[in-house]
N, C-alpha and C positions, 0 to 999 in steps of 0.2 A: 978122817972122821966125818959123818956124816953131819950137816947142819941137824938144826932140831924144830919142831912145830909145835902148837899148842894144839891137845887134841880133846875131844869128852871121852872119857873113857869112863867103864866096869869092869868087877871084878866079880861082884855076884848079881844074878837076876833080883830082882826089886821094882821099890818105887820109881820115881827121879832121883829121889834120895840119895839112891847109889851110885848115879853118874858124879864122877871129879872131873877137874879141866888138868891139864897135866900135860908138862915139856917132854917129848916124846920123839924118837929118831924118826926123821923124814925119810920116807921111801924112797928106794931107787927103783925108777923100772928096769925091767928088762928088756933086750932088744925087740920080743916080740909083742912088750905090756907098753901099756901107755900112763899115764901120771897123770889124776885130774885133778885139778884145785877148785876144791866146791866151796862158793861162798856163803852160801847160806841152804839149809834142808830145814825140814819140819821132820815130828815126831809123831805118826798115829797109832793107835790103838792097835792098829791089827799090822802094822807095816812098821820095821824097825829104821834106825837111819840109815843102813846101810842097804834091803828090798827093794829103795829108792831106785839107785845106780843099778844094783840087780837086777830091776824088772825093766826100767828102762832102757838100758844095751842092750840087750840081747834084741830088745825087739825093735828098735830103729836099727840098731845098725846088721844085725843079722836075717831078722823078717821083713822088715822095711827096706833094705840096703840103702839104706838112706845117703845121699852123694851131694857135694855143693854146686850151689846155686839152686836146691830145691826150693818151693813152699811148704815150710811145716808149718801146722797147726796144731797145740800143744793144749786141751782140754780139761782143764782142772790142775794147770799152769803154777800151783800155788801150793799144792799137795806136796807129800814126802815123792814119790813120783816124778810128779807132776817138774818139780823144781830139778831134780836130775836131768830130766827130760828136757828143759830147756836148752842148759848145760852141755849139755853133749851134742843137741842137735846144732847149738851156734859150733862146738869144735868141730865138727864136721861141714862146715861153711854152708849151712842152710839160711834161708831168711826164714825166721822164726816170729810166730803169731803165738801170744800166749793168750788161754782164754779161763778170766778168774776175779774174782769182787771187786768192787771199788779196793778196798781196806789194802786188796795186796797188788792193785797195779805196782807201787814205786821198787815193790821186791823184785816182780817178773823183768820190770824191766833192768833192774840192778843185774839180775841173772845173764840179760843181753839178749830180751827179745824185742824185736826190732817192732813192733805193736801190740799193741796189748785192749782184747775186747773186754768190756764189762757185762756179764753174760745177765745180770739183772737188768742191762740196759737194752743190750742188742743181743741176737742169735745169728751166731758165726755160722747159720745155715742157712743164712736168708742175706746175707750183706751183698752177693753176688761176688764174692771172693773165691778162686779154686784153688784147692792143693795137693801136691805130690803124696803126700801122706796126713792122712789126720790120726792124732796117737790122742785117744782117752784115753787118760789116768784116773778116770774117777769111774768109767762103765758106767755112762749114762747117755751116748750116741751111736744109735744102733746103723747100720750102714744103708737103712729106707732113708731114715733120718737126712744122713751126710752124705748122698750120694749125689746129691745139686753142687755138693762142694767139693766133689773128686775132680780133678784131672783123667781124662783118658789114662786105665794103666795104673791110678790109683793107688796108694796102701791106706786100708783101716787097721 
C-alpha cells in the first residue's frame, strides 16, 4: 500500500470555495517519470497550480536543456511559474538566482535559490551578473533587454 499525502483537491470548477485539502495516495513514478515534491506554488487567474510545472519543464529542461552547475536566472521567481521554475532548476543542479519583491524573497529562497534580487531594488540586467539561461515567468524581458546577461550560447 502506498503511503499517503495531503493534497488541495476539486471536484468541480468554482471559486476557491471548491478546493478541499484531503489524504490522498502518493504517487509512484515510473522508470521513465520523476517525482517532485513542491513546497509551496501560487494560484493565478489565468494559470492553474498545475500550468506552473507544465510551463516550466518543458522549457528548461527541454528548450533550455538546462544541466548542472549552470547559472539560472528565474524572473518573476514568485509566480505560479515562476516558483516551479525554481524547483526544478535546483533538481537539475543549477545555481539558481531568483528575481522577485521584497514580500517574497523568504519563499524564493525557501524554494532553494541560492540568491535572490529584489527587482524594485536592483535590475538583474545591469548587476554585471551572466547566465546560462534566463527563464521569464512573467514575459516582461525581451532578449535586447537581457542580452548584457547571457553567456556566450545563451538560453532566453
Amino acid at each position: 500500500m502506498n503511503a499517503t499525502m495531503k493534497a488541495i483537491v476539486y471536484t468541480n470548477y468554482g471559486s476557491p470555495e471548491v478546493l478541499q485539502l484531503k489524504d490522498v495516495e502518493k504517487p509512484v513514478a515510473a522508470d521513465n517519470e520523476i517525482l517532485i515534491k513542491v513546497y509551496a506554488t501560487t494560484v493565478e487567474a489565468a494559470v492553474s497550480i498545475h500550468p506552473g510545472a507544465f510551463t516550466a519543464l518543458p522549457n528548461l529542461r527541454d528548450a533550455a536543456n538546462i544541466q548542472r552547475g549552470q547559472k539560472v536566472l528565474i524572473n518573476g521567481a514568485s509566480g505560479s511559474i515562476g516558483t516551479s521554475a525554481v524547483q526544478l532548476a535546483k533538481y537539475f543542479g543549477a545555481e539558481v538566482t531568483g528575481v522577485c519583491s521584497a514580500a517574497n524573497i523568504d519563499l524564493v529562497k525557501a524554494l532553494g535559490a541560492d540568491k535572490v534580487i529584489d527587482y524594485q531594488k536592483e535590475d538583474f540586467t545591469k548587476t554585471g551578473e551572466t547566465y546560462d539561461v534566463i527563464f521569464d515567468a512573467i514575459g516582461k524581458s525581451s532578449f535586447s533587454r537581457c542580452k548584457g546577461a547571457l553567456k556566450p550560447g545563451a538560453f532566453i
